[in-house]
N, C-alpha and C positions, 0 to 999 in steps of 0.2 A: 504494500500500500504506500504510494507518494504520498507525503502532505509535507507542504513549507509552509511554513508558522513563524513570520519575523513580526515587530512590531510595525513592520509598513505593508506587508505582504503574505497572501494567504490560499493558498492552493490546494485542491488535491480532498480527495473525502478524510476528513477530521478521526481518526482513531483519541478519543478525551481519553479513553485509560491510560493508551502511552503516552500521552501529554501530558499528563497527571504526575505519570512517573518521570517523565522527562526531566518537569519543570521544577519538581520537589513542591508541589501545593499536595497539599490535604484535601481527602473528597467531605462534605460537608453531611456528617453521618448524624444518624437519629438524633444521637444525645443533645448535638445544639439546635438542632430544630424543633425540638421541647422547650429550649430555654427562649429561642427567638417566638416560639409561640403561646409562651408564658406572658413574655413581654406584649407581645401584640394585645393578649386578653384582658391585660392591664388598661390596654389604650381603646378599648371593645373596639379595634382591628383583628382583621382575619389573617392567618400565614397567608403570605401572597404564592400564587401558583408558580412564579418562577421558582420556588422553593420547592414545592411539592409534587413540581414534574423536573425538578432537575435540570432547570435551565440556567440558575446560577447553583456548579456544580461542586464547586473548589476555592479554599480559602488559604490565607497564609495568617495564624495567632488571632482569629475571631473569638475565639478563646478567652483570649487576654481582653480584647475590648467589652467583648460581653461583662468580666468581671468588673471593669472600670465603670462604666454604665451603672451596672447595678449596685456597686457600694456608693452610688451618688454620687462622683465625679463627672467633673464635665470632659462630653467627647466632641470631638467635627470630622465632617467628611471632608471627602477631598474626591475630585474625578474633574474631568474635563476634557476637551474636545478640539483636534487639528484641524481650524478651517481652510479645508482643501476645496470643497467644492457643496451641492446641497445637502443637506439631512436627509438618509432615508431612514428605510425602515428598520433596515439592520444597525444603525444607531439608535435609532429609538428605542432599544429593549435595555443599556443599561441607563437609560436618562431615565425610563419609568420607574425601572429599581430604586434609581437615588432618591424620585419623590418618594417614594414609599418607604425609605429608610430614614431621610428628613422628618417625615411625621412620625415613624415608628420612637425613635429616639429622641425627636423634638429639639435637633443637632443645626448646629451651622453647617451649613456647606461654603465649600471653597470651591468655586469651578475657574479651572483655567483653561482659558483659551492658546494654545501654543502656534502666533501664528508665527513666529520666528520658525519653528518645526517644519512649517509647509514650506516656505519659502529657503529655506536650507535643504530640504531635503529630497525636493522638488524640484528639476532644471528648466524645467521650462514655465516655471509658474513666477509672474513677478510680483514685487508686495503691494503693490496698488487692489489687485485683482485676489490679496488674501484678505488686506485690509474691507474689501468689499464681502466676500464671504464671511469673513469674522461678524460684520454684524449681521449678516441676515442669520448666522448661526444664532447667534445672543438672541435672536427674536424665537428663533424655534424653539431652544432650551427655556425661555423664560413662559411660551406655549404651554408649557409640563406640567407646570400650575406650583413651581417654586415659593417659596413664604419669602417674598421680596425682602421683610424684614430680618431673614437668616440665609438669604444668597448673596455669595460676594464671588462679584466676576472680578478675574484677572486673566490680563491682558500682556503676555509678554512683553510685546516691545512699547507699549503706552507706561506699563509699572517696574520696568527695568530700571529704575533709580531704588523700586525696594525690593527688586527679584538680586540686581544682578551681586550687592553685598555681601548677602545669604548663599547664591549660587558660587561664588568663588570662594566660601567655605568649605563645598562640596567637593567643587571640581581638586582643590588640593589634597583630597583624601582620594581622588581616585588615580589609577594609573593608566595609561594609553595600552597598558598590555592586557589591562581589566574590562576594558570599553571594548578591545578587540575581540577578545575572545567571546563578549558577552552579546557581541550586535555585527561583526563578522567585517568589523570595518579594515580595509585597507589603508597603504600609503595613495591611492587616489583618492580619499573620502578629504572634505573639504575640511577644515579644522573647525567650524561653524558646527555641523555635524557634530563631531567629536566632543564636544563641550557644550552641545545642547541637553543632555543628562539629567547634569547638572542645575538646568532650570528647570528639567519637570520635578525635583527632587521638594524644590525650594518649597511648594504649599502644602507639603507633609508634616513641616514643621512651623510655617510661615506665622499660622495663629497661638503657636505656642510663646512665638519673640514677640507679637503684638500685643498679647496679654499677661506677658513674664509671668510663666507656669507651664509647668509639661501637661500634657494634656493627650491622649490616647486617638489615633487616628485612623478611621477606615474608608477606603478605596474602594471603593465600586467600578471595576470595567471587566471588557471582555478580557479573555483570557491570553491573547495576543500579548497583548499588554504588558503582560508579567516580566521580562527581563530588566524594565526600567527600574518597576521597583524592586526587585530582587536587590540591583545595582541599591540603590536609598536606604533599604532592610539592612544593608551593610554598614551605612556610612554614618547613619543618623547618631547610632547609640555614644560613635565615637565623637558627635556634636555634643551630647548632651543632652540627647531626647530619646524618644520612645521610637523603638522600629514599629511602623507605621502599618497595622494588619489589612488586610482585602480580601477582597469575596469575586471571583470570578465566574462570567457566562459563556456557555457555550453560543456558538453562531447562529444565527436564523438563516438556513439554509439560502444559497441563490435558487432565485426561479427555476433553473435548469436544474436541478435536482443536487442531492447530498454529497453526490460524487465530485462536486466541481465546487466544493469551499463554501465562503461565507457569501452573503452579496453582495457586490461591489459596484460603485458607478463608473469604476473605470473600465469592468465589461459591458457597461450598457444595458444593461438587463434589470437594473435598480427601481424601485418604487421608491421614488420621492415625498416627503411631507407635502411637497406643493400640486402632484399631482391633480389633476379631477377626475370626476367618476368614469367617465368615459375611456381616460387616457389608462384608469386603472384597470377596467376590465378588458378592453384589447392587450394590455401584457401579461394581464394573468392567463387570456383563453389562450394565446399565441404561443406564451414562454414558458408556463407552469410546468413542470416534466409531473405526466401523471403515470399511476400505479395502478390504471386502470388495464383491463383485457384489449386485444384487437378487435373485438368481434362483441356486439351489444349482446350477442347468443351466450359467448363465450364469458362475459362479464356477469352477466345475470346467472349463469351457472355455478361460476366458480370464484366469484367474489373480486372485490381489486386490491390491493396492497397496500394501507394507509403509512406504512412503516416508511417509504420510500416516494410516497405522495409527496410532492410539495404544498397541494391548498391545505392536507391535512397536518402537515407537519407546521404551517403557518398559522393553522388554526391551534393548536396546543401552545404558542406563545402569547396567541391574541382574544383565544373565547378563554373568558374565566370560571365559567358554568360548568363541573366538571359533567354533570351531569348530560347537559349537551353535547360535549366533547364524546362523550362514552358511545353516546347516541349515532355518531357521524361516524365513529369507528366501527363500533359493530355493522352498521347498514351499508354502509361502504363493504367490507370485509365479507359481507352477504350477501351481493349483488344485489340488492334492494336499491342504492344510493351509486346512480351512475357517473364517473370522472366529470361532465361537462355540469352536474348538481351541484357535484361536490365544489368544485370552481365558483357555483353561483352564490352557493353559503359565504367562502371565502371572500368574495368581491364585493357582499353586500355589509360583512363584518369591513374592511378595508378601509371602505369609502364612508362608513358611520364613524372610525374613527379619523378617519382623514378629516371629515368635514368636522367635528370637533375640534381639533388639533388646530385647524386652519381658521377657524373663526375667534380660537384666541389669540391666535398668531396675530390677528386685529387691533386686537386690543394692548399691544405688546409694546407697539413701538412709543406709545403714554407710559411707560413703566421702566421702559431702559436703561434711565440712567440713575433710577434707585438701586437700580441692579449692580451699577461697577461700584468696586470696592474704592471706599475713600480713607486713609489715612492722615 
């Protein structure tokens, strides 16, 4: 089985158990999901289904923050987002976890924006044209229904007067032979590149020096992700602070099925937040790799294959009803519920939550600038 799993690039059908072991993360076993959903019954919130179907699957000392949490210290997230180009949808699964961890915890969030990342890391993208995506990103994130009074954006190159103090903290604990081995970079990688690390490190600790107090940290993103902070998990303790815990997801499959990675917009095949209904159902009937039969005879006999569906495997990160989910399995799995159905459930859950999404996106750009962090 291929798969490449770097933090910019992602290929190939996903094996999470050998990434699991790969990456040295923990799988996220019953016992904290009793404690995460002790918490919730406290807040009369439900474990949320990313939980319960194993979509956030892998954590690094959840452990640890759970403890801190509960002897009543104070904890903040931290996640954030590369404006390279629009939001889709395969972004939108860990920005809904974070609201739902925000209210769980009742926590600060730190979201940074790294557009320095894109435009380093990116050759043909120039920063005019990130700076342009950074804010339409800030309008989609703040979409997600954030507690404006506990989101603080940061913005690499606009807060690089308080990143970059902190980052050259970082960067002097790390070595060129550490970054190499951990992100695969060469002597042609630009030195920009190479000491960009170092700035995603900085909001893991950022609200502990603005409020002189150590204070417990957890990361919500995909699983990608994880070498950055692996690198920070190292560095922190030798700053003076708490190595910084996370909770990792697995991918929502691309349209074209399981076999070909996460979705990307740089295959073209991506579901946009900006989408419309129209635009959404010609890529889903078009693109969706279905697990249905060749033959209507042949389907109604002997059932279609929800494991390797795409509407259906899209449907387990987007219907919360487990009940209906079970429903769309079995009938599907029966010949009862034909590919082209199954598609129509999917396209009409899509575009319900698209048109949510989009009409707060409305109201968003009146709320902006509550949003960036002011020191």
């Amino acid at each position: 089985m291929n798969q490449t799993i770097t933090p910019w690039e992602v290929k190939g059908e996903i094996d999470y158990n050998k990434l699991i072991k790969e990456f040295g993360v923990s799988k996220i076993d019953k016992k904290l999901l009793e404690r995460l959903e002790k918490i919730a019954k406290k807040k009369n919130m439900k474990l949320h289904h990313f939980l319960t179907r194993e979509i956030f699957i892998a954590h690094r000392d959840l452990d640890f923050f759970l403890n801190e949490y509960e002897k009543g210290n104070k904890v903040f997230l931290y996640t954030g987002r590369g404006p390279s180009g629009e939001i889709h949808l395969g972004h939108a699964i860990p920005l809904m976890f974070t609201k739902y961890l925000q209210d769980l915890f009742d926590a600060d969030l730190y979201f940074q924006f790294t557009d320095d990342e894109k435009f380093l890391f990116k050759k043909d993208l120039e920063m005019d044209k990130v700076s342009e995506y950074t804010k339409q990103n800030m309008l989609d994130v703040i979409a997600f229904g954030f507690d404006p009074k506990k989101t603080h954006f940061i913005i690499d190159t606009v807060h690089a007067n308080l990143l970059y103090p902190e980052a050259i903290k970082v960067a002097k604990k790390i070595t060129f032979s550490t970054v190499k081995a951990v992100f695969g970079f060469t002597n042609e990688t630009n030195i920009g590149s190479i000491f960009f690390t170092s700035m995603q490190a900085v909001p893991a600790f950022l609200p502990c020096k603005l409020k002189n107090r150590k204070m417990a940290c957890l990361i919500p993103h995909a699983i990608d992700q994880d070498p950055h902070f692996r690198v920070t998990r190292d560095i922190l303790p030798k700053l003076g602070y708490y190595k910084p815990s996370s909770i990792q997801c697995r991918f929502l499959p691309g349209l074209q099925g399981i076999k070909n990675g996460k979705m990307s917009s740089s295959e073209g095949f991506s579901i946009n937040m900006s989408d419309d209904p129209k635009t959404v159902k010609n890529k889903i009937n078009k693109y969706a790799f279905s697990g249905g039969k060749a033959t209507l005879e042949e389907h109604r006999k002997h059932g279609g294959n929800p494991d390797i569906d795409v509407s259906y495997q899209w449907l387990v990160f987007f219907e919360p009803d487990d009940k209906k989910l079970k429903k769309v399995y079995d009938d599907y799995r029966s010949g009862k519920l034909l590919s082209g159905e199954l598609k129509a459930i999917l396209i009409e859950k899509i575009n319900q939550f698209l048109k949510e999404h989009q009409e707060k996106r409305k109201r968003a750009e009146k709320q902006l600038d509550s949003f960036v962090l002011r020191v």
